[in-house]
C-alpha positions as CSV (number, residue, x, y, z in Angstrom):
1,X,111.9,80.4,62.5
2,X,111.3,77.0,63.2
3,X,109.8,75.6,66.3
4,X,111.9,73.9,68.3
5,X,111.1,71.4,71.3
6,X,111.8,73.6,74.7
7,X,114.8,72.2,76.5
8,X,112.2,70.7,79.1
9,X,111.0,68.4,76.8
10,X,114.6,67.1,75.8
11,X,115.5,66.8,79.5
12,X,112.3,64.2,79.8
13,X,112.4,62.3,77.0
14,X,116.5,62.2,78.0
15,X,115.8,61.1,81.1
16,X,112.9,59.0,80.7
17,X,114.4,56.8,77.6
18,X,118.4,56.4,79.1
19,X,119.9,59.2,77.2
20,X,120.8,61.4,80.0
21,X,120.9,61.4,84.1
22,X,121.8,64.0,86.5
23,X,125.0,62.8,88.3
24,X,125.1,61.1,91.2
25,X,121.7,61.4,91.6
26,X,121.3,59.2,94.8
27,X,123.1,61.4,96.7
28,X,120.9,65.2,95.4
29,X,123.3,65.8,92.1
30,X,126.3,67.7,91.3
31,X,125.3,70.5,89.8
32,X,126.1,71.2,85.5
33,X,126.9,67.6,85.7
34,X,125.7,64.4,83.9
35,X,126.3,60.7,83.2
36,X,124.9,59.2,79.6
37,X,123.1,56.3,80.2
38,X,122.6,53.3,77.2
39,X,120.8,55.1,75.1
40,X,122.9,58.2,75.1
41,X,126.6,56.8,75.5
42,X,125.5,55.0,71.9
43,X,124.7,58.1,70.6
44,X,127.6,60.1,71.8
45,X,129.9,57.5,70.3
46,X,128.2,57.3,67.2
47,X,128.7,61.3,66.9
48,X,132.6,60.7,68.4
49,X,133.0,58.0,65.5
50,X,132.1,60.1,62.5
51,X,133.8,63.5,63.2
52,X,137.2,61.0,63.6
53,X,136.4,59.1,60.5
54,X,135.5,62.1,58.8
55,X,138.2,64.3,59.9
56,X,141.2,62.0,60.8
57,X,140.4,58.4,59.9
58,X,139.8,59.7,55.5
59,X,142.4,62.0,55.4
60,X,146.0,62.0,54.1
61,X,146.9,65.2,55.5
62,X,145.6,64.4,59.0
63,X,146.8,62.5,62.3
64,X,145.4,62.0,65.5
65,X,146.5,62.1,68.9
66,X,145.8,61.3,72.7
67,X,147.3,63.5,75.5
68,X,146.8,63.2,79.2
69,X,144.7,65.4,80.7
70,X,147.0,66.5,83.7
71,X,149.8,68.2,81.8
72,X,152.7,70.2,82.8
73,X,151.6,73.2,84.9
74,X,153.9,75.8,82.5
75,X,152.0,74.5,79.8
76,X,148.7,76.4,81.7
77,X,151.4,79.6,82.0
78,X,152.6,79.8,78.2
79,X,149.1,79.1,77.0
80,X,147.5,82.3,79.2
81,X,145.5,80.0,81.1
82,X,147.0,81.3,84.3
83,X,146.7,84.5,83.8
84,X,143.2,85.6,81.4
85,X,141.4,82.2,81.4
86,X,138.0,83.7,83.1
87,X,134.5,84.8,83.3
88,X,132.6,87.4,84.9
89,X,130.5,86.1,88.1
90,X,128.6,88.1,90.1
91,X,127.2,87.0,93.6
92,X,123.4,87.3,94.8
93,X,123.7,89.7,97.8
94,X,121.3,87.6,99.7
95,X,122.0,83.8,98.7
96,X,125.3,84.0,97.8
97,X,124.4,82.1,94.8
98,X,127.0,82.2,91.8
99,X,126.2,83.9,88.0
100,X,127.7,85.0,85.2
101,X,127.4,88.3,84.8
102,X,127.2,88.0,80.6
103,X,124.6,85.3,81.2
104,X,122.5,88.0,83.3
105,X,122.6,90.8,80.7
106,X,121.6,88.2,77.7
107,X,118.9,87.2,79.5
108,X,117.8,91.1,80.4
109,X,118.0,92.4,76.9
110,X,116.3,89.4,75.9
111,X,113.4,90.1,78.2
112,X,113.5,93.8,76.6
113,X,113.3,92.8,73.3
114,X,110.1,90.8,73.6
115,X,108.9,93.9,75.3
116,X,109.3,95.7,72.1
117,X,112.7,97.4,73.6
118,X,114.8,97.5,70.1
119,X,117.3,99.4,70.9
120,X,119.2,96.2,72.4
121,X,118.6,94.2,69.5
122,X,122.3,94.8,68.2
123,X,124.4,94.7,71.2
124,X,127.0,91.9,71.7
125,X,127.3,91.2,75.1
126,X,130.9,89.8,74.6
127,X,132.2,93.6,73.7
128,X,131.7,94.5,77.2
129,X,134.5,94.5,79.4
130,X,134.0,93.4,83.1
131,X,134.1,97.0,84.5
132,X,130.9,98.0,81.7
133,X,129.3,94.9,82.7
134,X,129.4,96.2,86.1
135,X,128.0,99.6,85.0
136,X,125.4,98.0,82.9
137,X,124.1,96.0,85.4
138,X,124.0,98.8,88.5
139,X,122.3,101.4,85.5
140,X,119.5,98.8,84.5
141,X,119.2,97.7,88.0
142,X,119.6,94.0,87.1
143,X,118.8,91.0,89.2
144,X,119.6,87.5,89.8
145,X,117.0,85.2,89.0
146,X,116.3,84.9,92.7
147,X,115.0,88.6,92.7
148,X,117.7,89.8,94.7
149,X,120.6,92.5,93.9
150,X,124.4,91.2,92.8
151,X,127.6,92.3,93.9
152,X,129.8,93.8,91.0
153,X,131.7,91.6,88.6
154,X,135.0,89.8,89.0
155,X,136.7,87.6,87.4
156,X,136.8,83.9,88.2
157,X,139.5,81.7,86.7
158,X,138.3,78.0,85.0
159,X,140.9,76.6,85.4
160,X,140.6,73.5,88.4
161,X,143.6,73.4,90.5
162,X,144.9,69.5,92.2
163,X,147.8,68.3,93.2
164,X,150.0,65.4,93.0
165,X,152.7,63.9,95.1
166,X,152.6,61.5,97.9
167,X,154.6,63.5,100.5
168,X,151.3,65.8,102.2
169,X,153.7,69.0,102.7
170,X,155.3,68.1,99.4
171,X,152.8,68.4,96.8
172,X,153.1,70.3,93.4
173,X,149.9,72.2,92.2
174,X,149.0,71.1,88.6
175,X,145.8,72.4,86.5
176,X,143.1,69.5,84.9
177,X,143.2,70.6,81.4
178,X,140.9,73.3,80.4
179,X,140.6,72.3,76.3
180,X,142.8,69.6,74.5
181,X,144.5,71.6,71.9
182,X,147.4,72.7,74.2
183,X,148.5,68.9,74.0
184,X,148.8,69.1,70.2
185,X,150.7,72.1,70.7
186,X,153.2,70.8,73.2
187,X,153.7,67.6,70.7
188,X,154.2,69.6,67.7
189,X,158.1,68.5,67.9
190,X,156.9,64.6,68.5
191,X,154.7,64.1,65.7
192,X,157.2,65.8,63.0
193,X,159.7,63.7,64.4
194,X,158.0,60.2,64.1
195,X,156.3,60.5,61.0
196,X,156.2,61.6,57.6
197,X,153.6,64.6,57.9
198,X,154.4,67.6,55.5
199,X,152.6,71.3,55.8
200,X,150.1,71.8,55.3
201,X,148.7,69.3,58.0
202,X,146.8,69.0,61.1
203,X,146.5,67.0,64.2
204,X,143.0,66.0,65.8
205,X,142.1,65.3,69.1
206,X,138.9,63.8,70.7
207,X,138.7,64.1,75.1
208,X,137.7,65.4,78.3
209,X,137.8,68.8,79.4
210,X,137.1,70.6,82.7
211,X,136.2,74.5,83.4
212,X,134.6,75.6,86.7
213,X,132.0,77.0,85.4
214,X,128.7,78.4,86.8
215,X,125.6,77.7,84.7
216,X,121.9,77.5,85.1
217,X,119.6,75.4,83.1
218,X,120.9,75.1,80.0
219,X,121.7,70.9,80.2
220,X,124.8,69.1,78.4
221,X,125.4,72.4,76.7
222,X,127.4,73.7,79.5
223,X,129.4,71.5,82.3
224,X,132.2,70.8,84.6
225,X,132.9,68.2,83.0
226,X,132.6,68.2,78.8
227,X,134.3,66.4,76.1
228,X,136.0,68.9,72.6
229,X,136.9,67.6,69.3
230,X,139.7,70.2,68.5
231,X,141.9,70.1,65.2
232,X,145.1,72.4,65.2
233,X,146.0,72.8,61.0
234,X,149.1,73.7,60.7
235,X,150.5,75.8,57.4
236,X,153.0,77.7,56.2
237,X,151.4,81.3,55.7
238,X,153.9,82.4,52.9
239,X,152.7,79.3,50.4
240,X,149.0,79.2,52.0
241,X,146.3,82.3,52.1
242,X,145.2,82.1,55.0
243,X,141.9,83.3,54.3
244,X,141.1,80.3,51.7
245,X,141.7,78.0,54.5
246,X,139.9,79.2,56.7
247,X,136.6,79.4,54.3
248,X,137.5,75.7,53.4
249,X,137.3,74.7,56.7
250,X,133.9,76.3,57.8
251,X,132.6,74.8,54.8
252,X,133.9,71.1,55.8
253,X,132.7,72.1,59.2
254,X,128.8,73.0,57.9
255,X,128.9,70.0,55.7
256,X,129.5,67.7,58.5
257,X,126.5,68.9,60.5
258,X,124.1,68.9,57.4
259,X,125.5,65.9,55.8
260,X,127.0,63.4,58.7
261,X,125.1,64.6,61.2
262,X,121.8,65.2,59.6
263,X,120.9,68.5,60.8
264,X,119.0,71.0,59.2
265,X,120.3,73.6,57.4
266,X,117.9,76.7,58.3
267,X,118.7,75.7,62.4
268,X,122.1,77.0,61.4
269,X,124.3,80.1,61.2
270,X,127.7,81.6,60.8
271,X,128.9,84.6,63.4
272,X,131.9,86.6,63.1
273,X,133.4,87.6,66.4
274,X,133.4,91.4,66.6
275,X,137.1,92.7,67.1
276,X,136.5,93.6,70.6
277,X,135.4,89.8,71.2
278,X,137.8,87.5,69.5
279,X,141.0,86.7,71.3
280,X,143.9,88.9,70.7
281,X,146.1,86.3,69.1
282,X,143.0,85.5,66.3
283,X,143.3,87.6,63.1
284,X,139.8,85.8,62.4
285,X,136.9,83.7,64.3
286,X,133.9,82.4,63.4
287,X,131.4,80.7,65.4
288,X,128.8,77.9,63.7
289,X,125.6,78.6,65.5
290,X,122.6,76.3,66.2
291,X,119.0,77.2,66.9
292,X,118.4,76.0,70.3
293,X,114.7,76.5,72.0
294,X,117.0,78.8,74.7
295,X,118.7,81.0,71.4
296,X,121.0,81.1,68.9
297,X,124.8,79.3,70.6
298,X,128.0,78.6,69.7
299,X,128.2,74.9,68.3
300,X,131.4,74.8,66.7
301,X,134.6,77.8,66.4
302,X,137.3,78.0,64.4
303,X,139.7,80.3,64.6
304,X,143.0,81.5,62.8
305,X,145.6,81.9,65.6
306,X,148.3,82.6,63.6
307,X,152.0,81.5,65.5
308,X,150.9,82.4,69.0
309,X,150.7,79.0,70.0
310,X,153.7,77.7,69.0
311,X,155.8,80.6,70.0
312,X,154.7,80.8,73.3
313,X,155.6,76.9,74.2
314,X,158.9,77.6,72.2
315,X,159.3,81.0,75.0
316,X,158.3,79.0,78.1
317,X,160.0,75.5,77.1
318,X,163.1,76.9,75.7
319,X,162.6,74.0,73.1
320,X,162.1,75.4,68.9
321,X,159.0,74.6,68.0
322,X,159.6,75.1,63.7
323,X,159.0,73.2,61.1
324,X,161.6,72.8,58.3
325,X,160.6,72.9,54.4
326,X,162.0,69.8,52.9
327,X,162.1,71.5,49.6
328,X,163.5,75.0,50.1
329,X,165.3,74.4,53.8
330,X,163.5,77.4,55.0
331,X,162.9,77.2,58.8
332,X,160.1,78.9,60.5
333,X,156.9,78.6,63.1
334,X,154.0,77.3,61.5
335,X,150.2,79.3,61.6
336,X,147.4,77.7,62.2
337,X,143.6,77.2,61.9
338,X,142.1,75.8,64.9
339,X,138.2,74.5,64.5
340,X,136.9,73.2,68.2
341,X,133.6,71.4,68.4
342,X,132.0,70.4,71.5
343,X,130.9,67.0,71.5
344,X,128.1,67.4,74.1
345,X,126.5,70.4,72.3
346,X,126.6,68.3,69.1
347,X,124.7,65.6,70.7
348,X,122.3,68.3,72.6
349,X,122.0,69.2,68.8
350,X,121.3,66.6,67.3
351,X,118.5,65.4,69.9
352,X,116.7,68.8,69.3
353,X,117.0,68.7,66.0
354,X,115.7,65.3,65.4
355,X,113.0,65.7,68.1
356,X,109.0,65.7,66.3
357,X,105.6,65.1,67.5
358,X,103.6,63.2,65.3
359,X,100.2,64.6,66.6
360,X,98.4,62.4,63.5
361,X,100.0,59.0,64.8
362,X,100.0,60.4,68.3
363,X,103.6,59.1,68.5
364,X,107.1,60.9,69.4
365,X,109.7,60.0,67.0
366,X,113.7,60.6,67.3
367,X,114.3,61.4,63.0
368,X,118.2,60.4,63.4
369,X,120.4,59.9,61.3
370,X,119.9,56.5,60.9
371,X,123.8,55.9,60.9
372,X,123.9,57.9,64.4
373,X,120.7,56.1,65.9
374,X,121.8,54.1,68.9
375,X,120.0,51.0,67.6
376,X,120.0,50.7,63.8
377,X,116.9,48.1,63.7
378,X,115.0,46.0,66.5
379,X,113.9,43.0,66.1
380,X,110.6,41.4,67.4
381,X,108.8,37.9,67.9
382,X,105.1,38.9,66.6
383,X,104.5,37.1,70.2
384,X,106.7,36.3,72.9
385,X,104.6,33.5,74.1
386,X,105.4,30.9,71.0
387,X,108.9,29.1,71.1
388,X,108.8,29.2,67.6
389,X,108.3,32.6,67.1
390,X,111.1,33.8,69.8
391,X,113.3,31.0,68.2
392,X,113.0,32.2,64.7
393,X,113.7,36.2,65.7
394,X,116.6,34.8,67.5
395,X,118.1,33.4,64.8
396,X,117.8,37.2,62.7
397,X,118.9,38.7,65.9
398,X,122.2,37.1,65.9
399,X,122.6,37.4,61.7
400,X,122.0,40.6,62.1
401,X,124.2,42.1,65.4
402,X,127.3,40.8,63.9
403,X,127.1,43.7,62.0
404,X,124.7,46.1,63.3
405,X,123.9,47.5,66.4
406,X,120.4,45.5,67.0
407,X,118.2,45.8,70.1
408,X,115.7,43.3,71.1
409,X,112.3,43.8,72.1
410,X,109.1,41.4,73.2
411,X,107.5,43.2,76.2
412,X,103.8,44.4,75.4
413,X,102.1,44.4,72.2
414,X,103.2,45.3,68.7
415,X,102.2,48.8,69.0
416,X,103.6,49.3,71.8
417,X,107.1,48.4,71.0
418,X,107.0,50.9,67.8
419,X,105.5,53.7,70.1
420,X,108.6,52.9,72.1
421,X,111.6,52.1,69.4
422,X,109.6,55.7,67.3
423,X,111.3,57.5,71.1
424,X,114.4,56.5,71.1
425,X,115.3,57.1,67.0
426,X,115.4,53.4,65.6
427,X,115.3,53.4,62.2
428,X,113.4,49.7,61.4
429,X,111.5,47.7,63.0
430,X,111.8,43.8,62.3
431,X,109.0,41.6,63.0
432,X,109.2,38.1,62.8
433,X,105.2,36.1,62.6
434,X,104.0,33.1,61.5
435,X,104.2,33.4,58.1
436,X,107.9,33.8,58.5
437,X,107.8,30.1,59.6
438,X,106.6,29.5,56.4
439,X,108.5,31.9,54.0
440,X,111.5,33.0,55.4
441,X,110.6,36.7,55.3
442,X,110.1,39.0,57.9
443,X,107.7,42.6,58.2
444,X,110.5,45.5,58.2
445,X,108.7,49.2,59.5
446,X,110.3,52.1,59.0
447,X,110.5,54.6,61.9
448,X,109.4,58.0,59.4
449,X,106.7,57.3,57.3
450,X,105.6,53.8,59.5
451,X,105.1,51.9,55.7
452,X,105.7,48.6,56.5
453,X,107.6,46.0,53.6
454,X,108.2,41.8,53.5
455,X,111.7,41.2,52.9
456,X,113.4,38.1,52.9
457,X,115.9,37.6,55.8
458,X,118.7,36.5,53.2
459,X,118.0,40.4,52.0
460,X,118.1,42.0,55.7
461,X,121.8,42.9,55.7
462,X,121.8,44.6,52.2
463,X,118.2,46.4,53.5
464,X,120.0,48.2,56.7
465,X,123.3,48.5,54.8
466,X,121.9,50.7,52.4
467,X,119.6,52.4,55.0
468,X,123.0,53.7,56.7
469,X,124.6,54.9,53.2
């Protein structure tokens, strides 16, 4: 198994280089909230930019969309939002502090099985239904992690409630969208109608979602506040197996995180949800799984939901929500294959799985992918003292960031800017000395192995160009 970095050490270096900050952090914190900061906002859009270019921008048989987030409240109701959207919280009987009761047990059995306790090893915590949570908790005598005892379980709906209207006593409740896919759903009718889209096809969406979740410790894996990247492939289940589709799409899904992403492949693994788990509209779900210092979690699902979707809106809207084949006039509700990534796991992900310490060079280093790195080079004056020095790396600077994303960097000495551009992932280093006066060539370092090449600055572009293929 390989060793990952413990989430306390992603949290520092996070924190300490501008790639994560606790919310409102002047006034205590929200809790399972956080802002990106330079560093991280780069990286998060860098991760945003190839799953759209991948999956929407380079394919015929996908379009995009944008929905609002505040959408109408039936929408909530058809989807069973409403009425099942939920987990299982428990309170501590003496601080009145918040859990989840699955979240309790996991980390119970997981005690137990370092104890040598076996018998747990196979249990699936997501069979159990509230009432047998309950039961395993009061048998086992489970505690919060306060020490204290918990009341039984309920369960807690996600879904945030606001209103709108101007008129105080006259407001309507409405529900801030708990995933983006029911806006694909509700535009199915839209998009047929003003384009030229044929099945099979899907629709993507990149955005913000919002649960009311209560979680402890685990970082951007888990918040209020989280963005999805959800795809809703629509087919016609008489002409398309079902089953085919859905094993092409976990393998463009694992291909993107090995290839695009850069992550490796023995941090990864496919889970089948046990019938008893997966929704009662899915006929099949898979979760993609990543290694994380805190266990095996769900990175990325995809699920066959079959018509539910569809059917449902057509039910609550009154409005037919069917697709008609051009070629034999047959009418009929489209299936569908729904893979959901969250975007914030990718990029807790992808900072764990890049994270090394170089105990021989005494150094941290970020291994990105260099075409996700925030910076793809950095470019120094050898000293920051000589006019001609600074005025020279000026000049690459500006050649260089009308293409690239280029950071620039004179505080301390030499090795201390590598020590520092090693932390935060950048690929190159550029270092511009005297001899470039002379020769018009520069020092280039790369970030893994620290070799360090002269190449002319007429050759820079085609040098990072081809470091991003």
């Amino acid at each position: 198994m390989p060793n990952q970095p413990s989430l306390d050490t992603i949290v520092a270096l996070a924190k300490r280089r501008g790639f994560v900050y606790p919310t409102s952090n002047i006034y205590g914190g929200l809790a399972n909230s956080y802002d990106y900061g330079p560093l991280g906002s780069e990286l998060l859009r860098n991760i945003k930019n190839a799953w759209w270019e991948t999956f929407i921008s380079r394919r015929a048989d996908m379009v995009g969309l944008d929905s609002q987030i505040l959408l109408h409240p039936e929408t909530w109701v058809a989807s069973g939002h409403v009425g099942s959207f939920s987990d299982p919280l428990v309170d501590d009987v003496v601080t009145k502090k918040r859990f989840r009761a699955d979240h309790l047990i996991e980390a119970w059995i997981e005690r137990q099985i370092k104890k040598g306790k076996t018998q747990f090893e196979d249990m699936v915590v997501e069979d159990l239904s509230v009432e047998e949570m309950g039961a395993f908790i009061t048998e086992n005598k489970i505690l919060s992690p306060d020490g204290n005892a918990v009341t039984q379980p309920k369960a807690f709906n996600l879904l945030f409630e606001t209103a709108i209207g101007t008129v105080a006593d006259d407001k309507a409740k409405i529900y801030v969208r708990g995933e983006t896919a029911q806006g694909i759903f509700t535009n199915f009718r839209n998009i047929l109608d003003s384009t030229r889209v044929q099945l099979p096809f899907g629709v993507g969406q990149m955005g913000k979602s919002f649960r009311n979740e209560i979680t402890t410790g685990q970082f951007v894996f888990r918040t209020l506040e989280f963005e999805q990247a959800e795809i809703e492939y629509f087919f016609n289940p008489n002409q398309t197996k079902w089953e085919e589709l859905l094993e092409e799409w976990k393998s463009d899904m694992h291909s993107f995180v090995t290839g695009v992403l850069g992550v490796k492949e023995e941090n990864l693994r496919w889970r089948q949800h046990s019938d008893a788990e997966r929704s009662f509209y899915s006929k099949d779900t898979y979760d993609l799984d990543y290694n994380f210092s805190f266990g095996w979690k769900e990175l990325w699902g995809v699920a066959y939901r079959t018509d539910y979707d569809l059917k449902q809106h057509t039910k609550h809207s009154g409005q037919a929500l069917e697709y008609r084949d051009p070629q034999t006039n047959e009418v009929f509700v489209p299936h569908v294959i729904e893979p959901a990534l969250g975007i914030n796991r990718a990029f807790l992900m992808v900072l764990t799985d890049a994270y090394e310490e170089d105990t021989e060079k005494n150094r941290t280093i970020l291994k990105l992918k260099p075409s996700l790195a925030p910076y793809k080079a950095a470019v120094f004056p050898l000293l920051k003292n000589k006019p001609e020095l600074v005025a020279k790396a000026k000049e690459v600077y500006s050649q260089l960031s009308a293409k690239f994303a280029i950071t620039w960097d004179e505080r301390g000495n030499i090795g201390k800017r590598y020590l520092y551009q090693d932390e935060i992932g950048t690929p190159a280093c550029i270092t511009i000395d005297f001899d470039s006066l002379e020769d018009d060539s520069v020092t280039v370092r790369d970030r893994d192995t620290t070799d360090q090449v002269r190449i002319p600055i007429s050759n820079l572009d085609a040098h990072l160009a081809s470091m991003l293929e």
